[in-house]
N, C-alpha and C positions, 0 to 999 in steps of 0.2 A: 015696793019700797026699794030704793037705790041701796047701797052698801060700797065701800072699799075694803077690801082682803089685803093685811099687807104677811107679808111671806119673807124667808131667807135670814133668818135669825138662827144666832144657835155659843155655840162656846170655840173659842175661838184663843190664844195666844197674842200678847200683847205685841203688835209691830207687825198683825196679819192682815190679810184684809176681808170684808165681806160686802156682800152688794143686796139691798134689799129690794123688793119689789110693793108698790100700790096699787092693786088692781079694782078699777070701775066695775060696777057691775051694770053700766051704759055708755052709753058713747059721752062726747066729749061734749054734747050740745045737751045736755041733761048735766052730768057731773063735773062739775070741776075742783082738782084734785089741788090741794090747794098748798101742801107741802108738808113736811115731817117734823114730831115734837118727840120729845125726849123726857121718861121721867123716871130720874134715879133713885133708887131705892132711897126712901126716908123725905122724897122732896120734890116737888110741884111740880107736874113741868114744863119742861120750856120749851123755846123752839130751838130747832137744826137748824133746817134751809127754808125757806119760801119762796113760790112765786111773787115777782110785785105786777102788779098791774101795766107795768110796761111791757112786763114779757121775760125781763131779768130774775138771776136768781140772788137772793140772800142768803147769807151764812151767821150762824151762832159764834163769835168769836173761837172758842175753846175746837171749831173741825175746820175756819179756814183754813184752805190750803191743801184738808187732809180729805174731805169729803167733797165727791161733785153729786148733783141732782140732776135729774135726766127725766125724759120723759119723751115714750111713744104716744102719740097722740091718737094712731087708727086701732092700736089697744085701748086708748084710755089707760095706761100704767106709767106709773113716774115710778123710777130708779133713785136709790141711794147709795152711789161708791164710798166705802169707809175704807180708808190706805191708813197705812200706819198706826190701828188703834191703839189704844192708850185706856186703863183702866179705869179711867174717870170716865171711858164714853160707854160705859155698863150702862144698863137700863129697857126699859119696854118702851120700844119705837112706835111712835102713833102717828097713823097716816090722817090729817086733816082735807074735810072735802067740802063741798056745797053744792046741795042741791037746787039746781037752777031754775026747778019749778017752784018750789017753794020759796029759794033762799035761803034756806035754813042750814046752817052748818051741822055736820057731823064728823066722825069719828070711826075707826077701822080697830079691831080688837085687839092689834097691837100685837107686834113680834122681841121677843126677848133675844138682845145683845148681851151676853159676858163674855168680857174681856180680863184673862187672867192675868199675873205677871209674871 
């Protein structure tokens, strides 16, 4: 059974930065890593960034600008740069994937971000 690990959370000062990690538990012709959601305490959540299908990345309004998405492809691990956070980007980061055998989407256990002020 495939898996994504995401890592590099933790507390942090508000206007610091932290960089997260998604890692496959197979290569990139099995898992595709499919980009990061966010859910803050009290509330559903949403998305960060994603891949789109062309190859481009998307941003959540509220981290253009302040967040880039990366990703080594012979790891199988996509990156999230957070610059400048900001107390409102508190929350447990989930790394969104799909498995390419299946197709079926999954889910990484998610690393916790707080952002103090």
């Amino acid at each position: 059974q495939v898996q994504v690990v995401e890592s590099g959370g933790g507390l942090v000062q508000a206007g610091e930065s932290l960089t997260l990690s998604c890692a496959a538990s197979a290569t990139i012709f099995r898992v595709k890593i499919l980009g990061w959601h966010r859910q803050a305490p009290g509330k559903q959540p949403g998305l960060v960034a994603e891949f789109t299908s062309s190859g481009s990345t998307v941003y959540a309004a509220p981290v253009k600008g302040r967040f880039t998405m990366s990703r080594d492809n012979a790891k199988n691990t996509v990156f999230l740069q957070m610059n400048s956070l900001k107390p409102e980007h508190t929350g447990v980061y989930f790394c969104a994937a799909k498995d390419l055998r299946t197709n079926r989407n999954f889910w990484g256990q998610g690393t916790q971000v707080t952002v103090s002020s």
